[in-house]
LODRENTOR-885133 format. One record per atom (N, C-alpha, C, O, CB): residue in three letters; x, y, z. Coordinates in steps of 0.05 Angstrom, whole numbers, plus 5000, padded with zeros to 4 digits. Glycine has a CB too. Layout:
BEGIN
AlaXYZ ...
***
This chain:
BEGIN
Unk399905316740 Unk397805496749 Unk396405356773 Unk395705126772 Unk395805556726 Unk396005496789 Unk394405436816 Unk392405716822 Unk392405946814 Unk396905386844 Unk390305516847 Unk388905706848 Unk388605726888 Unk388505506899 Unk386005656825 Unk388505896899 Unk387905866928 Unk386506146942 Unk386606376933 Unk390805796943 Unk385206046967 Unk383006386968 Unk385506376988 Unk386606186999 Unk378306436983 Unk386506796992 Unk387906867003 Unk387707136987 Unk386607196966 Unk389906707006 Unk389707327015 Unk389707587009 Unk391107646989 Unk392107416989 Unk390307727027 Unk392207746972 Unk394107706944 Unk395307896958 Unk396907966940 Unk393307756909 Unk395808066980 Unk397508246999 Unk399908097006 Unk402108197006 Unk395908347026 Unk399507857012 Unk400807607028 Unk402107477005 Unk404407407011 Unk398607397046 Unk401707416986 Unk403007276968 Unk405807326962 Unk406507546956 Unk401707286947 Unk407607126964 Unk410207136958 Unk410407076929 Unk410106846920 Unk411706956974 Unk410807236918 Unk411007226889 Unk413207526875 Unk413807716889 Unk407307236878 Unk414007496848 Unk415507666842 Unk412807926833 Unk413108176837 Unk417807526818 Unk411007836823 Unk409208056813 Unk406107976828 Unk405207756832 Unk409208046777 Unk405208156832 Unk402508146849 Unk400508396824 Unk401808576813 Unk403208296893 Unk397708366818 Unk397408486800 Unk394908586810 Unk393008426814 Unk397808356776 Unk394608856816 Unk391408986822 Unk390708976803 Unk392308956784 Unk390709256833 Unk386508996799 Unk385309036794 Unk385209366805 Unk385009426829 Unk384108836797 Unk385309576781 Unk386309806788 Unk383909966776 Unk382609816761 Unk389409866778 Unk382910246777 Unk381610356758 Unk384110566741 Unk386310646750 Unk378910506773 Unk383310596724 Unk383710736703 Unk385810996708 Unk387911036696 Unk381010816693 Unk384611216734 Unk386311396743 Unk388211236758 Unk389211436767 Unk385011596758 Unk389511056767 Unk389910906782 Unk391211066811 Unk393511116818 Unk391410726767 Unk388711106824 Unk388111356843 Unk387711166864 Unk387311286886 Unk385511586835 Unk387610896864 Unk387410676891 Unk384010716891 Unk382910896877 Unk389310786928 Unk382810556906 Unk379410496908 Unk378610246935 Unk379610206958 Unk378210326870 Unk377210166925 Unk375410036946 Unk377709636938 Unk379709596924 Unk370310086931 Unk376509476949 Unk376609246942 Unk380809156942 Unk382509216958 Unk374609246909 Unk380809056927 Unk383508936921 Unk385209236910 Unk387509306918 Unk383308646893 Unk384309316900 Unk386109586897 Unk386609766925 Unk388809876927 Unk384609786875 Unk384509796947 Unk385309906958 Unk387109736988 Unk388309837006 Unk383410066959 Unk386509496981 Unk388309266993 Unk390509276990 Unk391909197009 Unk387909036986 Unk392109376964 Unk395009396953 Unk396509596958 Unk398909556960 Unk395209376929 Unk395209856959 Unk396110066968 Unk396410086996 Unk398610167004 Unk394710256958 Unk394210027020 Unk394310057039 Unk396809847052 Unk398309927070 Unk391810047046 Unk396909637043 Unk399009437050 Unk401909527040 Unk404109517052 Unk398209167037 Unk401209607015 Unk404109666998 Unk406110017007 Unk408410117002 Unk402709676957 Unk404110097022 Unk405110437029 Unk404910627008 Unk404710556984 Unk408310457035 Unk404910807014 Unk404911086998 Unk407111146972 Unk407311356961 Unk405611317021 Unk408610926967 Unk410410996954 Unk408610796924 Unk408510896902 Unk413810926969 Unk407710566927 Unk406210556904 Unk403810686896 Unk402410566879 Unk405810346902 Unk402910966906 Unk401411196904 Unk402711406884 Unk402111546865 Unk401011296932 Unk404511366897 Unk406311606893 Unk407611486854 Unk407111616834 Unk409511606926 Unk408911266854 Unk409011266827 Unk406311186814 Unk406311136790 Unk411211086819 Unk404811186823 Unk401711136808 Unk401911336790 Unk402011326766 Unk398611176828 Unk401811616813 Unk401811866803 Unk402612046782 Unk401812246769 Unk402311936815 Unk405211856787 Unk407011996765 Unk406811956734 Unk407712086715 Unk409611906771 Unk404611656740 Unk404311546712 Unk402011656698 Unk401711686674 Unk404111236711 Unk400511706716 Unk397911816709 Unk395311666711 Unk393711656729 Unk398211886683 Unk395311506677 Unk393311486679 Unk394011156665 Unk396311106658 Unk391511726667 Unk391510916663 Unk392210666654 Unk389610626633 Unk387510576644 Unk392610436680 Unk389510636606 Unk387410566588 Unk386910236594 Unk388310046600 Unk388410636554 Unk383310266589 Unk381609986601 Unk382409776578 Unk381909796554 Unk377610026605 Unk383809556591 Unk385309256577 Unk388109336577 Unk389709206563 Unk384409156539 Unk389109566594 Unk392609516592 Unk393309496613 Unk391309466628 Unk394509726581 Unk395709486627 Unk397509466653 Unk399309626654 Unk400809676635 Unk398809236658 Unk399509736676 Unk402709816685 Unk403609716708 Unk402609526721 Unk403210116689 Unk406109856716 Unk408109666730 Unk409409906745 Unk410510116738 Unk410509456708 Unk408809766774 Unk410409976789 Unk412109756815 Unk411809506818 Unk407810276804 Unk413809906830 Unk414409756854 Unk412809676863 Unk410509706856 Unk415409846871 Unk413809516884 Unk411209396905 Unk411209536936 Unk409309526951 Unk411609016911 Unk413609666941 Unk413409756970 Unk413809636987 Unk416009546989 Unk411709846977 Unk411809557007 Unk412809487026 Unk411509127029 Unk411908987049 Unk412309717049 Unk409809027004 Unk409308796992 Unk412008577000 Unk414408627005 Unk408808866958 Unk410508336997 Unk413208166996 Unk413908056961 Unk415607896954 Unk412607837021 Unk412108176942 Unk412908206922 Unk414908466912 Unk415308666926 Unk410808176912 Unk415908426890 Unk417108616871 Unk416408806858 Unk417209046861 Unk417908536856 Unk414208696837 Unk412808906830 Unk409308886832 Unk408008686835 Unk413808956802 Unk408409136831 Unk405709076827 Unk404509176798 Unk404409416790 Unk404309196852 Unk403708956785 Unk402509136768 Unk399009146764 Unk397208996771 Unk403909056741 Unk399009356752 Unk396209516753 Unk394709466738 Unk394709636721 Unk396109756752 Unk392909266734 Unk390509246701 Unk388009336706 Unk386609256724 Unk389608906686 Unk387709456694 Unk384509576687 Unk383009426667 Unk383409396643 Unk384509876675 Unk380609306687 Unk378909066664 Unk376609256660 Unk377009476671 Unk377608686679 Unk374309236648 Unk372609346636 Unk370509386658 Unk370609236677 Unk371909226613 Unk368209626656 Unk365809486668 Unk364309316649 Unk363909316625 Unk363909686679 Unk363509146671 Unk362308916653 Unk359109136642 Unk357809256659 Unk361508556678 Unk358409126618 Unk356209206607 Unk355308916582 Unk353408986568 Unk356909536593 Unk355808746577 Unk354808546570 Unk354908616537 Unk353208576520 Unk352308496585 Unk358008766536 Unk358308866501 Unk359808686496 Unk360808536513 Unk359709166490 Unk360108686469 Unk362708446457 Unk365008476462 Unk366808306462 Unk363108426430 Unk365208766469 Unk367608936472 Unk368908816503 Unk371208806512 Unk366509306471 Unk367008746511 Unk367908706547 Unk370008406545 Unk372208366557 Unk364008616573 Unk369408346539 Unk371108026527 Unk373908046520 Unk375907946531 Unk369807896496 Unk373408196499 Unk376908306497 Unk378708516508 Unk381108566502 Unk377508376475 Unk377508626522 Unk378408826542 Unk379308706565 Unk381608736574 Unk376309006551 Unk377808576573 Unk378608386594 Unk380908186594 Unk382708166610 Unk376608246598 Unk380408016569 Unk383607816567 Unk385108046560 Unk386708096577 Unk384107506539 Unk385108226540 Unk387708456544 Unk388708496564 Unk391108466566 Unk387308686540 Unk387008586590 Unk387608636614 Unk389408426625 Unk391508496635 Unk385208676629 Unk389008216623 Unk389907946631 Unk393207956620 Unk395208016634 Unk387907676616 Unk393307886585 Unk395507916572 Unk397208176572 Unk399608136568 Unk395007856550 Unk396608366575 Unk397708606583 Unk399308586614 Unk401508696615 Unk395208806584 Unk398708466635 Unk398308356659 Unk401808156652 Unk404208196657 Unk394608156661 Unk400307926637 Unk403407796635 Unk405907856617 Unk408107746618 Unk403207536628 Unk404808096598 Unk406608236589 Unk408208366607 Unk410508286607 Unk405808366574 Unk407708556621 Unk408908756636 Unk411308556664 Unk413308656674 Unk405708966652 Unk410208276669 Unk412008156681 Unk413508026672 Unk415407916685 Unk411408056696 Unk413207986650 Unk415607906627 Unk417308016619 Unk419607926617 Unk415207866606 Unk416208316611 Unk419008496611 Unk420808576632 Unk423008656626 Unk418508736602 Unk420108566657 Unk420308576686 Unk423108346686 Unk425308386695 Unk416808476706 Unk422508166677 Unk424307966684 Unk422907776710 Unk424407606718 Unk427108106693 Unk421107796719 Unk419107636728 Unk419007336734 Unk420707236719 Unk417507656712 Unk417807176748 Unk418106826742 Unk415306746757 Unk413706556752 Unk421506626761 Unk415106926773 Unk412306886786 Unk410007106789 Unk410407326798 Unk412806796814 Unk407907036782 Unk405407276784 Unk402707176803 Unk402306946808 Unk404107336749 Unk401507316808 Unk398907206832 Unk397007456821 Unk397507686829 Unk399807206877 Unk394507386799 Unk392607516802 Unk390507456819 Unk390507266834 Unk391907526783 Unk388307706817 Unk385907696836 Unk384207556809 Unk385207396794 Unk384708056854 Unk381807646807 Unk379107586792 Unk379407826778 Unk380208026791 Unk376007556810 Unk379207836764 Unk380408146746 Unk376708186746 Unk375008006746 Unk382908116701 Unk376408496745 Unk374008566732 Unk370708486755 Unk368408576752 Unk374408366700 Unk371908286777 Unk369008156785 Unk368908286811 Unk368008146829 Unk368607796786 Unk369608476816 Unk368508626844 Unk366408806834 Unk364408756821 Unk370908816862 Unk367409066846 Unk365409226836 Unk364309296800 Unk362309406793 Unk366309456848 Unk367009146780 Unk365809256757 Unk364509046743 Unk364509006719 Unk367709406740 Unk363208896762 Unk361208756760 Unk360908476735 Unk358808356729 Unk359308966757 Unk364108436721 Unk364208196712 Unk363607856726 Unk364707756746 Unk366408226704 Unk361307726705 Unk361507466718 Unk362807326718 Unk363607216698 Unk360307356716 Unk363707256744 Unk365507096753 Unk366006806738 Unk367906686748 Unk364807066778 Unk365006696721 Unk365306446708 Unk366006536684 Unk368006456673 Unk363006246708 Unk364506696674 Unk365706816642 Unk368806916646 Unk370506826631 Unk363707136629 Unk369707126673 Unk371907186676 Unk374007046675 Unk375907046659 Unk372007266692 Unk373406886697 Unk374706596699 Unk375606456678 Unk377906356680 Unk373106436708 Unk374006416656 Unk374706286630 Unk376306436615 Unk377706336597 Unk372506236614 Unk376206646619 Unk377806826591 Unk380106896610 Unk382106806598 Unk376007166575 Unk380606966625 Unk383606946651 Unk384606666638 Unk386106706618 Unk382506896696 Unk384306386643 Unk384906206643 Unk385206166620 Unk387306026618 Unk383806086655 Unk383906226595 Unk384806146565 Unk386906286551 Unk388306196533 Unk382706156548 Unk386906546562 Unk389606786565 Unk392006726569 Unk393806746552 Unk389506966585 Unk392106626600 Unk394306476611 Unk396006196590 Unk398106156577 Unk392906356642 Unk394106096594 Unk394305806584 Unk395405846553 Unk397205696544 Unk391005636585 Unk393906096534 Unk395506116505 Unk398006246504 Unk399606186486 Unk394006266485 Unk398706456523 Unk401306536532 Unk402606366538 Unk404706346526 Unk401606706550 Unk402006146559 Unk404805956572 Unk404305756550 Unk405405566559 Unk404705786610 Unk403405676525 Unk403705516511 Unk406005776487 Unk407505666472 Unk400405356504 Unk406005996486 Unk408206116460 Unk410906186473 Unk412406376466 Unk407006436442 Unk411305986495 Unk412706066508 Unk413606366531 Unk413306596525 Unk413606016491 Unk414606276553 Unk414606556570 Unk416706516592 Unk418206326592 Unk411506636586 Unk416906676608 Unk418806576627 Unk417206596658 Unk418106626681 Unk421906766624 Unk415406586652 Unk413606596673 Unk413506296681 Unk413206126664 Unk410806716665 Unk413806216708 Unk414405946713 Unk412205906738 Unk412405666742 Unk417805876721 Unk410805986751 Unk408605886769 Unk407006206759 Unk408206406752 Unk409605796810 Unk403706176760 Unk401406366761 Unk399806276785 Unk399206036784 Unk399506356733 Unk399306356801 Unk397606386823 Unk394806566817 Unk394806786807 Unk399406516844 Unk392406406827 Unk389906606827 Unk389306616860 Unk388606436875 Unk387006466807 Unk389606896867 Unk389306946893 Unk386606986897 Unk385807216896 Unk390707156901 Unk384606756903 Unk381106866902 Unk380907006933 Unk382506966951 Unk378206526897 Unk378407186935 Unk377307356952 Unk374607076972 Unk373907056995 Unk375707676927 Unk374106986958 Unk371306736971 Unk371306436962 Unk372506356942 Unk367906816960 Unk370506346973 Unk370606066967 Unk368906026940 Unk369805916920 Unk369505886993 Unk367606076941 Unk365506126906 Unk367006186891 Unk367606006875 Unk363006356900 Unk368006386887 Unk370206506869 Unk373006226863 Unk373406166839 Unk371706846889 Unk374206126877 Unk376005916883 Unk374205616869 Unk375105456853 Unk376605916922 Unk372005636878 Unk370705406864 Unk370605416840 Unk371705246826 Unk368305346869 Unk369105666826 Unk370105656801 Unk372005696789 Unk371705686764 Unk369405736793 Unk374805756799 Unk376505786782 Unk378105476782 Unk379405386763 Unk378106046788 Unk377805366805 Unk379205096803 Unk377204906789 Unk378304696786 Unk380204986832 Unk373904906778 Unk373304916752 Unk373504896728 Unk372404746711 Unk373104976751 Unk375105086726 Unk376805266698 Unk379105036698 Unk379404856682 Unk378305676705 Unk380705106719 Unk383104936708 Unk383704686702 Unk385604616690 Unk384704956720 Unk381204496715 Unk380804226711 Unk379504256684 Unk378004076678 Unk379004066733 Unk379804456665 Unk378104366637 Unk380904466612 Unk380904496588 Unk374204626632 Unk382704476631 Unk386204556615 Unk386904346605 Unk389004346594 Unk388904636634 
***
């Protein structure tokens, strides 16, 4: 696991994973970063899928990405419920599920949840990272995770996180 600030557009990786809403209709932030980079054709199977319930993933091409696939998680808005906690690592494990079945070896998330739906970034951070870390300990075939941060704050804390692995 590594962590580096960069566009997760740019990442060479087999799976690249938006932060998506729910219709997964594309939006503001890193979602609309993936679409606009990735072309109309990961719109287009968005569409077809419908819709993505909050803590799951789906999986579509990547387009014109230098990844394979992209997949789509929907993390919670943060409202400061108990509920938000596990919605969120769902989102996460759902996330490395879907590139597992993929046949996958490499993934590059963003900050799941901490743009607009207003999760804190250190709580996020921790539950991303304890997610990861209990998956690649039951075994996976996932062989490098990348965290693609948006700011240097964001990057501080997650390389934070991983010095406490």
């Amino acid at each position: 696991m590594h962590v580096l600030k960069a566009d997760i557009t740019t990442i060479h990786a087999d799976a690249i994973v938006n932060a998506a809403n729910g219709s997964l209709v594309g939006g503001g932030g890193v979602d609309g970063a993936i679409h606009r980079a990735g072309g109309p054709s990961i719109m287009e199977e968005c569409r077809r899928i419908g819709r993505c319930a909050t803590g799951d993933a789906v999986i579509t091409a990547a387009g014109h990405l230098q990844a394979r696939h992209v997949i789509h998680a929907v993390a919670p808005r943060y409202k400061g419920r108990p509920d938000d906690e596990r919605l969120l690592a769902s989102a996460y494990a759902s996330s490395l599920r879907r590139a597992e079945e993929a046949g996958d070896e490499s993934i590059a998330f963003p900050s799941l949840g901490t743009g607009a739906y207003g999760y804190p970034v250190e709580q996020a951070a921790a539950i991303a990272v304890r997610v990861i870390v209990q998956r690649l300990r039951q075994g996976s075939g996932l062989r490098r995770i990348t965290f693609a941060l948006f700011s240097d704050a964001d990057l501080a804390v997650y390389e934070r996180q991983l010095t406490r692995v």
